[in-house]
C-alpha positions in Angstrom: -264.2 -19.1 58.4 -265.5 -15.6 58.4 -263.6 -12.8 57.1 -262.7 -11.0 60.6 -261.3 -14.1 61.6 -259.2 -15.0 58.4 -257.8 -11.1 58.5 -257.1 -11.8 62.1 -254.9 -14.9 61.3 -253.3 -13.4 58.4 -252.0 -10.2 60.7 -250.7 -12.7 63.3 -249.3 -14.6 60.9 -247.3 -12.1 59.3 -246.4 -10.3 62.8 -245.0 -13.7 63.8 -242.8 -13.4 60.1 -241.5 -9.8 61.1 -241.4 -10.7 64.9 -238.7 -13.5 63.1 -236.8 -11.1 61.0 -236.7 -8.4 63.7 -234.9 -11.0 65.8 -231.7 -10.7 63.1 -229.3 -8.6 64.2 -228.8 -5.0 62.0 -225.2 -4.5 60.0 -222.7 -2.7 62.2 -219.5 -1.4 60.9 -216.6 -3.0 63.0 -214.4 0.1 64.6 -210.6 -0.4 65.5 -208.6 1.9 67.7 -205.0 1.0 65.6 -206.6 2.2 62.2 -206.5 6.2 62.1 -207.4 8.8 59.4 -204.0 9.3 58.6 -202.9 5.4 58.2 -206.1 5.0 55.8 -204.9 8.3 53.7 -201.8 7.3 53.7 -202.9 4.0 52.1 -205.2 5.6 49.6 -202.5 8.1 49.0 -199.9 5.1 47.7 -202.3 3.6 45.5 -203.8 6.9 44.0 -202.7 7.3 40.1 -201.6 10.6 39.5 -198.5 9.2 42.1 -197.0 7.5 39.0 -196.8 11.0 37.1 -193.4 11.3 40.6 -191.3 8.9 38.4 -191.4 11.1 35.2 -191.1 14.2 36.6 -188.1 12.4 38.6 -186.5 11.7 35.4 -187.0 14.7 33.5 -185.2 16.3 37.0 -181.8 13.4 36.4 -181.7 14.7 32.8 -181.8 18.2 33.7 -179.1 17.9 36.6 -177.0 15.9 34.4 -177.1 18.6 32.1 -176.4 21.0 34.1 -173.6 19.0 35.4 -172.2 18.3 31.7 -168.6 19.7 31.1 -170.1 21.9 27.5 -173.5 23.0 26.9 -173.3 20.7 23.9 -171.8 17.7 22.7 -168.3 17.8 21.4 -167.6 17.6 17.5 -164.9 15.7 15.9 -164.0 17.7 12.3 -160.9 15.4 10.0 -160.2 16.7 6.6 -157.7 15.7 3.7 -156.2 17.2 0.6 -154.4 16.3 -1.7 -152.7 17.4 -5.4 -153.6 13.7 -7.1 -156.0 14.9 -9.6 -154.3 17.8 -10.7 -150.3 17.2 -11.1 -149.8 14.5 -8.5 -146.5 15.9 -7.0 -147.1 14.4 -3.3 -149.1 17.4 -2.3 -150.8 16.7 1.0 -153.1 18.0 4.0 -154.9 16.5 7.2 -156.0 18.5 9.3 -158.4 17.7 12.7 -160.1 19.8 15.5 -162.6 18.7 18.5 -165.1 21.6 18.9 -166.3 22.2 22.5 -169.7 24.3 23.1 -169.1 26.4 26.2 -171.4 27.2 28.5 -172.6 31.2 28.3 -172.1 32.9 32.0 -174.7 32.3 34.5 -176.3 29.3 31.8 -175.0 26.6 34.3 -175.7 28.1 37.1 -180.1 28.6 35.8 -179.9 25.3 34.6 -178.6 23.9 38.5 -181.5 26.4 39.5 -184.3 24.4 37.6 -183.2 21.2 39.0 -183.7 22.7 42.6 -187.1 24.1 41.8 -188.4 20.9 39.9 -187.5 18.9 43.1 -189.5 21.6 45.0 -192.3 21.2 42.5 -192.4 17.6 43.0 -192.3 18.0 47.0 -196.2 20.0 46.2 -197.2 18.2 43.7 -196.9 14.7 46.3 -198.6 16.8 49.0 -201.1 17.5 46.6 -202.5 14.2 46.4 -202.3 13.7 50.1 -204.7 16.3 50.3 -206.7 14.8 47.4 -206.6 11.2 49.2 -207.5 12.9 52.7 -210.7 14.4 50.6 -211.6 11.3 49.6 -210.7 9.0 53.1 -213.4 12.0 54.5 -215.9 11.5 52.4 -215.6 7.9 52.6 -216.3 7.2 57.0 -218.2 10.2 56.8 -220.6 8.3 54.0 -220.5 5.1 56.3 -221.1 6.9 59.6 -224.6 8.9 58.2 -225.4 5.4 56.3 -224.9 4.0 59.1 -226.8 6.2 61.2 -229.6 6.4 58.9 -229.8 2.4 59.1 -230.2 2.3 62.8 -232.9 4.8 62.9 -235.0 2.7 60.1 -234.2 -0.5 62.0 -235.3 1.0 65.4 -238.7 3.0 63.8 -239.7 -0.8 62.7 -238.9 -2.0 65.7 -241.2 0.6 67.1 -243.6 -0.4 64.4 -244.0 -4.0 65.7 -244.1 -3.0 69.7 -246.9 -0.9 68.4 -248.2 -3.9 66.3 -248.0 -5.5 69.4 -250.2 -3.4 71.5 -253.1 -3.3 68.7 -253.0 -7.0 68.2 -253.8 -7.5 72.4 -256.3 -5.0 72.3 -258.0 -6.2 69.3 -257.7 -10.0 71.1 -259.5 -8.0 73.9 -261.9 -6.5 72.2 -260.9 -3.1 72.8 -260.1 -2.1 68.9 -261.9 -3.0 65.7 -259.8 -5.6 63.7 -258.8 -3.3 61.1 -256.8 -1.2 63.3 -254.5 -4.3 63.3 -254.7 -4.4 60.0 -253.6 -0.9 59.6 -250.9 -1.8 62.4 -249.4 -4.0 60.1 -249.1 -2.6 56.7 -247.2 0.2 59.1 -244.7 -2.7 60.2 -244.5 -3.5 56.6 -243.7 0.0 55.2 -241.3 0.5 58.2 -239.7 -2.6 57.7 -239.4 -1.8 53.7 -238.0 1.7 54.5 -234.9 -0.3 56.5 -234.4 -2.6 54.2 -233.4 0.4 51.4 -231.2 1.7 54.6 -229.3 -1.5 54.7 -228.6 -1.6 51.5 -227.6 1.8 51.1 -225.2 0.8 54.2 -223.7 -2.6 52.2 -223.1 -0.1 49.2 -221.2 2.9 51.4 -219.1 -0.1 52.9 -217.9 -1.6 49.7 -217.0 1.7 48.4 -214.9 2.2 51.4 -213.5 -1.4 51.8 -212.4 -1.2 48.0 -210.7 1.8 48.0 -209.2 1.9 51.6 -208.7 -1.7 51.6 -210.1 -2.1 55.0 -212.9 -3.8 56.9 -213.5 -1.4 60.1 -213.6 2.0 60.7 -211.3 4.2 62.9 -212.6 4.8 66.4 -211.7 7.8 66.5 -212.8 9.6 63.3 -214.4 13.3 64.1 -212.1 16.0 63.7 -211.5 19.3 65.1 -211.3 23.3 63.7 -207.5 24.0 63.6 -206.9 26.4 67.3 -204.8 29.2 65.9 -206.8 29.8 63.1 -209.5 31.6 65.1 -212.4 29.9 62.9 -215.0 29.4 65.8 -214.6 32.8 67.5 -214.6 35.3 63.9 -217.1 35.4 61.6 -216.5 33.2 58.5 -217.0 36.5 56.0 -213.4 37.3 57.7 -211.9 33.8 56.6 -208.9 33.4 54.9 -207.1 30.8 53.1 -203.6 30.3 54.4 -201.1 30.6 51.6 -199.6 27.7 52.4 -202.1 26.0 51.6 -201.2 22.3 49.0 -203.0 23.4 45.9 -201.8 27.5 46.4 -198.0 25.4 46.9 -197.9 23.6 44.2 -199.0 26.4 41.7 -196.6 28.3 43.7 -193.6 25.7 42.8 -195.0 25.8 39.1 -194.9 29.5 39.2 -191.4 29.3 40.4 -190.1 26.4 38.0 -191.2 28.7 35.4 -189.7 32.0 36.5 -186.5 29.7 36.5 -187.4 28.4 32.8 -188.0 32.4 32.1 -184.1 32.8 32.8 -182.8 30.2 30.9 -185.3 31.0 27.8 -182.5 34.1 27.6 -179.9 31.5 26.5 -182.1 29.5 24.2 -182.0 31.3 21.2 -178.5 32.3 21.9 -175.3 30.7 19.9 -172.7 29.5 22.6 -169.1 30.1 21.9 -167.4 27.4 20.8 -163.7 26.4 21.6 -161.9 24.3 18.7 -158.4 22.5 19.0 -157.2 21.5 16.2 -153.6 19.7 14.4 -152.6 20.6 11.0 -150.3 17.9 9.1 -149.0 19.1 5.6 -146.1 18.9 2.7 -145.6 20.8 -0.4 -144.5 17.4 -2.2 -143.0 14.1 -2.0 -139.2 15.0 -1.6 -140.5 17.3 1.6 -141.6 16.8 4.7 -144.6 17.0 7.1 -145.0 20.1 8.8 -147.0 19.5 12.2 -149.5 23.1 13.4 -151.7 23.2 16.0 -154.7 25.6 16.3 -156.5 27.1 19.0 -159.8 29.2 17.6 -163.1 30.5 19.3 -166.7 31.8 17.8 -169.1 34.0 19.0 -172.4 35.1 18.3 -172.8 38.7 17.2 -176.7 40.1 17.5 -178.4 37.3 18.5 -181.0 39.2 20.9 -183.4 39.0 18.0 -183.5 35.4 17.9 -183.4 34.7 21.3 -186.9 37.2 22.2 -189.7 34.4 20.8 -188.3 31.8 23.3 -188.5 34.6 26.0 -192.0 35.5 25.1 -193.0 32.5 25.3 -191.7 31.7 28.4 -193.5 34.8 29.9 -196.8 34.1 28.8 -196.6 30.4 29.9 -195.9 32.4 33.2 -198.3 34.2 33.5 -201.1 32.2 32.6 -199.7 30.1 36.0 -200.1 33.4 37.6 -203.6 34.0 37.0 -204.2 30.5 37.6 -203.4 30.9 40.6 -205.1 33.7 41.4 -208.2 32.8 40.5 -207.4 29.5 42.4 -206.9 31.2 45.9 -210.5 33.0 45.4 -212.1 30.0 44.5 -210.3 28.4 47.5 -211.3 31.5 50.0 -215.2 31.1 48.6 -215.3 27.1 49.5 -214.0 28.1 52.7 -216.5 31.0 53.5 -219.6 28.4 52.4 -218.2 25.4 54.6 -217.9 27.8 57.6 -221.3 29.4 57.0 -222.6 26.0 56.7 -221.0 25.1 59.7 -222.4 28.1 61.6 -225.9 27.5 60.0 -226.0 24.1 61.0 -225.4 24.8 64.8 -227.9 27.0 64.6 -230.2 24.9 63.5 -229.0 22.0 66.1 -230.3 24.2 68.8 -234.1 24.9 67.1 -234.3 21.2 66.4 -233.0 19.9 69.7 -235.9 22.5 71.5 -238.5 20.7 68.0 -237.3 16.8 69.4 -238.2 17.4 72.9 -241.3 18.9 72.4 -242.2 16.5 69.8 -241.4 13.1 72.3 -243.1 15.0 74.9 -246.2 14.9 72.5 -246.5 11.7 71.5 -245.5 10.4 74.4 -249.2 12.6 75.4 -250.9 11.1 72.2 -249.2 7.2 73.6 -251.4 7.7 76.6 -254.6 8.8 74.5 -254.8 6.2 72.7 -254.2 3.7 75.5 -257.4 5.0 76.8 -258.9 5.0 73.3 -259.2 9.2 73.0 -257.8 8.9 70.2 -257.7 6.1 67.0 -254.7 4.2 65.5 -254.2 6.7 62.7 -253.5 10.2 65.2 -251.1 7.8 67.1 -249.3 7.0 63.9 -249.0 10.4 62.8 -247.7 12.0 66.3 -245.4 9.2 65.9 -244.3 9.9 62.4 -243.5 13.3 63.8 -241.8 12.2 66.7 -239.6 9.8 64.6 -238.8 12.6 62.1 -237.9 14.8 65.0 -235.5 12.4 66.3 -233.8 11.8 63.1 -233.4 15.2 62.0 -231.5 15.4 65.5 -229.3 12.8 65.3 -229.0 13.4 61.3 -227.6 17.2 62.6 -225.5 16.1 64.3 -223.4 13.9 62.4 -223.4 16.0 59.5 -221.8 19.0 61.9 -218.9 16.8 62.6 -218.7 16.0 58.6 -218.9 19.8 57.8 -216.0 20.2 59.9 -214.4 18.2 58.4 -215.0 19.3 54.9 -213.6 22.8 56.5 -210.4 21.2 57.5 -210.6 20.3 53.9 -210.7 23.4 52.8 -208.3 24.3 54.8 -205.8 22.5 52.8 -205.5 20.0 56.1 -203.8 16.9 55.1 -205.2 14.0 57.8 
């Protein structure tokens, strides 16, 4: 068998092979209209670890209400004392005497300490909405992942299809003697690249879908999963240089509440270094000697604290400087915040722009090949121009289509920034 003909029944053996494969239908991820964004952060949101950090700060909340709820600032003290005359002259001489000391709570101590309560449970309230908008971040970037894998396999699987109709056409025309044998050849190692290049898309598909089935515990998609600029925030009609994050925003909240819990802690840092007064009752039970007898007293006394500022102004300082490093946390927070959002808008605005230019770049591109098709059909041109004006007719297309997905995730991502739980 001559060489021609042995490359000429390798070719059609192998275009049979991918003719086979090509018949196997691409990996599609399932969509369902009762599965939304919000149901799968909501999901994500339950199972996300920093949630179990709610039950301590819960219980640090109890203890401080019951605290604050506590008759004295302190626990009570029981005081019992005895004397007696039995190692000196032993004439009966005798003393008991006993007293409960209450702490009492300085003015306006209760009162701060009821105040902490209420801002902790505020504190909490941010701190849960804070990973909602942590689990909506990661819901986004998991179906945005999926739809541009997604999209990216079904534009390698149809540019080998392409491949093969092409394959196709060489392999009749070299039967027909109108192309050399090596264009078919040539036809084929392109099947075989293009069919390589979708294989790595599939696979890159299988990965982005177990990532999302393991951490959203689902199979399918939303169907609706695009998103929209928020209307009153006037993002799509001023420029993004004029942007501004909304102070409401989760993460701005939640230092907010911390900033608050310890303006709160600030106040009550005045009492810590203070002595409370202290109320003490007391019975007194005594005799001279044996032939007498008892004599029954009760006492009432109260202590206070004379110039305690000094001891209470470390506690205070303290408290001030934990402050205020919250304060400047923030602030540098909310610009950090205000510069994602100005990039994500630009971004946004960039990529528009550039939808249009490539949109005008696609349909000039299709037009030529769809020129450099009919060339080659009448054999103007060889196998290799066609191949290119297809490789930039292909490229053309998915840069399109690419665009456009990737304007829907940007939005997204600015709805992130927002501080927009789904």
């Amino acid at each position: 068998m001559s060489f021609q003909k042995s490359l000429t029944l390798l070719c059609f053996i192998i275009g049979m092979g991918i003719t086979h494969i090509s018949s196997a239908e691409t990996i599609q991820p399932e969509q369902s209209s009762e599965l939304t964004l919000s149901s799968l952060m909501q999901y994500v949101y339950e199972r996300h670890p920093a949630l179990h950090n709610e039950l301590a700060q819960q219980q640090q909340i109890n203890a401080n209400t019951d605290l604050a709820n506590a008759t004295f600032v302190d626990v009570k003290t029981i005081n019992l004392n005895h004397y007696n005359d039995i190692i000196d002259n032993n004439d009966g001489l005798q003393e008991w005497e006993g007293s409960v000391d209450m702490p009492l709570w300085l003015p306006g101590q209760k009162q701060q300490q009821l105040n902490l309560s209420d801002k902790m449970s505020a504190e909490v309230t941010a701190y849960k909405n804070q990973i909602k908008l942590n689990a909506s971040a990661k819901v986004r970037e998991l179906v945005w992942n999926v739809i541009l894998a997604n999209n990216a396999n079904m534009q390698a699987h149809q540019v080998w299809q392409t491949a093969q109709d092409l394959e196709h056409d060489v392999d009749i025309r070299v039967q027909a003697g109108d192309l050399a044998g090596t264009e078919r050849l040539l036809a084929s190692t392109n099947v075989l690249e293009m069919h390589s290049q979708y294989l790595l898309a599939e696979s890159e598909l299988e990965h982005t879908l177990s990532n999302y089935r393991y951490i959203t515990g689902n199979n399918m998609l939303p169907t609706i999963y695009e998103e929209r600029l928020p209307k009153d925030g006037g993002y799509t009609q001023q420029h993004h240089s004029l942007a501004v994050i909304d102070q409401h925003h989760p993460s701005l909240m939640l230092l907010e509440q911390q900033i608050n819990t310890l303006r709160t802690r600030q106040d009550l840092a005045y009492f810590d270094g203070a002595v409370n007064p202290s109320l003490s009752v007391g019975l007194r039970r005594e005799r001279g000697g044996r032939g007498e007898s008892f004599n029954n007293n009760i006492s009432v006394g109260i202590s206070f604290a004379l110039d305690n500022d000094v001891y209470r102004r470390p506690a205070v300082a303290n408290a001030a400087k934990e402050l205020a490093d919250v304060e400047i946390a923030r602030q540098q927070l909310e610009r950090e915040l205000n510069i994602t959002l100005f990039s994500q808008l630009h971004a946004l605005e960039t990529k528009q722009q550039q939808l249009v230019l490539i949109s005008k770049q696609n349909k000039a591109t299709q037009q030529y090949y769809s020129l450099k098709q009919r060339a080659f059909e009448l054999g103007e041109i060889d196998l290799v121009s066609l191949l290119q004006s297809q490789a930039l007719a292909n490229d053309a297309y998915n840069r399109k289509s690419t665009l456009e997905i990737d304007i829907q995730y940007t939005i997204a991502k600015v709805n992130q920034a927002l501080g927009i739980i789904l």
